[in-house]
Backbone as numpy.savetxt, mean C-alpha at the origin, in Angstrom:
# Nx Ny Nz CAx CAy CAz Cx Cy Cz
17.68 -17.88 -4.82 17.28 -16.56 -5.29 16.44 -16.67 -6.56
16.75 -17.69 -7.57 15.80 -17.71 -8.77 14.64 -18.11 -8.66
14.74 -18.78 -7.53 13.35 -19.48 -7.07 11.97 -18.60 -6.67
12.53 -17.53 -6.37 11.50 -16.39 -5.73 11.67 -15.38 -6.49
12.55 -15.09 -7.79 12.53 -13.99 -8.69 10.78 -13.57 -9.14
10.38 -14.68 -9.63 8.80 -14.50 -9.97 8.50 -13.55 -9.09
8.51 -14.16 -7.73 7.32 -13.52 -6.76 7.88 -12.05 -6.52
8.96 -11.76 -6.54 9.58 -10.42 -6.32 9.29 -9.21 -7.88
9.40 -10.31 -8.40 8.80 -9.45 -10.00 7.27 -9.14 -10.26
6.40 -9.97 -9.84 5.60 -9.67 -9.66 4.82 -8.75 -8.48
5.50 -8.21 -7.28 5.53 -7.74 -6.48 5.66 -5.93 -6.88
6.78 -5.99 -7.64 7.36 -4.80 -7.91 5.91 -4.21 -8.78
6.09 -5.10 -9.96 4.61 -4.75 -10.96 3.50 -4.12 -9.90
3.21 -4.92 -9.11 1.72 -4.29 -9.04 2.07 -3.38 -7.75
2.89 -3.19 -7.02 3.41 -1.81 -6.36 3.38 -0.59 -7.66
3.93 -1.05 -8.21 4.22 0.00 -9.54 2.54 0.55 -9.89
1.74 -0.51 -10.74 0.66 -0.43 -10.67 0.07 0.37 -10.01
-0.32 0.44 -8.49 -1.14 0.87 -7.91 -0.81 2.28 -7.52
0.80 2.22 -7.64 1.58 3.61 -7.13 0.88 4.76 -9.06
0.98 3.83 -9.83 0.37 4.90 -11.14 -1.18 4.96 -11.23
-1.57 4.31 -10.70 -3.18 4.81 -10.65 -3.33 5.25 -9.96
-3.07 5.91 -8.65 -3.61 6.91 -7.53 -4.06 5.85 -6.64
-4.45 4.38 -6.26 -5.14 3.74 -5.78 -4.14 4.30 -3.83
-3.28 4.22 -3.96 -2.24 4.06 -2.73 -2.43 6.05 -1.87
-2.07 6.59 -2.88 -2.81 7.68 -2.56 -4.38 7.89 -1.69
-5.27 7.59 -2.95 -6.52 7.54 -2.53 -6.92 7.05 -1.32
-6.05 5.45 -0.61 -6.30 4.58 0.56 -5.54 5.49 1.48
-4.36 6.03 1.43 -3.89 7.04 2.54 -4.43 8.20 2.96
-5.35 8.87 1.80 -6.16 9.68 1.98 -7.40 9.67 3.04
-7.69 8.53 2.61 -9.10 7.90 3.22 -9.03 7.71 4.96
-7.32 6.87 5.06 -7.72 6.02 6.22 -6.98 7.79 6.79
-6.70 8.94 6.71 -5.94 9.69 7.34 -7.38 10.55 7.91
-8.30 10.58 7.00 -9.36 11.27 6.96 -10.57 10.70 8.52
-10.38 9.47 8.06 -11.25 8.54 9.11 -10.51 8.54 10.61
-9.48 8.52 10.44 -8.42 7.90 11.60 -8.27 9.25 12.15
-7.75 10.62 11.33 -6.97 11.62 12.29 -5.91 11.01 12.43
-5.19 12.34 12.60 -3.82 12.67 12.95 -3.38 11.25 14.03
-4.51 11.82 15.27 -4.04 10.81 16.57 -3.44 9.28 16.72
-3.99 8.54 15.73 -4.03 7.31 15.15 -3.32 7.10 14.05
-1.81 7.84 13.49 -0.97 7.86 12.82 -0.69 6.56 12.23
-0.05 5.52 13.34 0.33 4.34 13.78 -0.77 3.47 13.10
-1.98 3.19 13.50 -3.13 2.50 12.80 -3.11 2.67 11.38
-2.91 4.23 11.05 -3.72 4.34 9.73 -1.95 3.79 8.92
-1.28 3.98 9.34 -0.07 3.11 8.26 -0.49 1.63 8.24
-0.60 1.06 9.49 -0.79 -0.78 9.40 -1.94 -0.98 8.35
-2.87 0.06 8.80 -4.28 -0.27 7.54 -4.43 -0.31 6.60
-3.33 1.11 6.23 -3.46 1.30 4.98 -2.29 -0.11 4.04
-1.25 -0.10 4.72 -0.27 -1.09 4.30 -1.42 -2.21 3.81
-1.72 -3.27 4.78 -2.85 -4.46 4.50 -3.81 -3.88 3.68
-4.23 -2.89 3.66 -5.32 -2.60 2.49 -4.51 -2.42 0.48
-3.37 -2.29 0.83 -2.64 -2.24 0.01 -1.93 -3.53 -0.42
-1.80 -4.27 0.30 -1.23 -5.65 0.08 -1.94 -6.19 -0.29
């Protein structure tokens, strides 16, 4: 478990990060806009990897 504390701490940070600048917003916005409703399913996987 200490071994991967880093990577989990650093994980949290820049979730945190992106969740206070609007960036995660803005990308759900986007891909909901492009995609439509219909393509629900897509626009989560996209937006997820565009977020990662």
């Amino acid at each position: 478990m200490a071994q991967f504390f880093p990577l989990f701490l650093l994980g949290a940070l820049f979730g945190t990060l992106m969740d206070g600048s609007g960036s995660v917003d803005a990308i759900a916005d986007r891909m909901t806009r492009r995609l439509g409703p219909g393509r629900a399913v897509l626009a989560v996987v996209l937006a997820g990897a565009l977020a990662t």
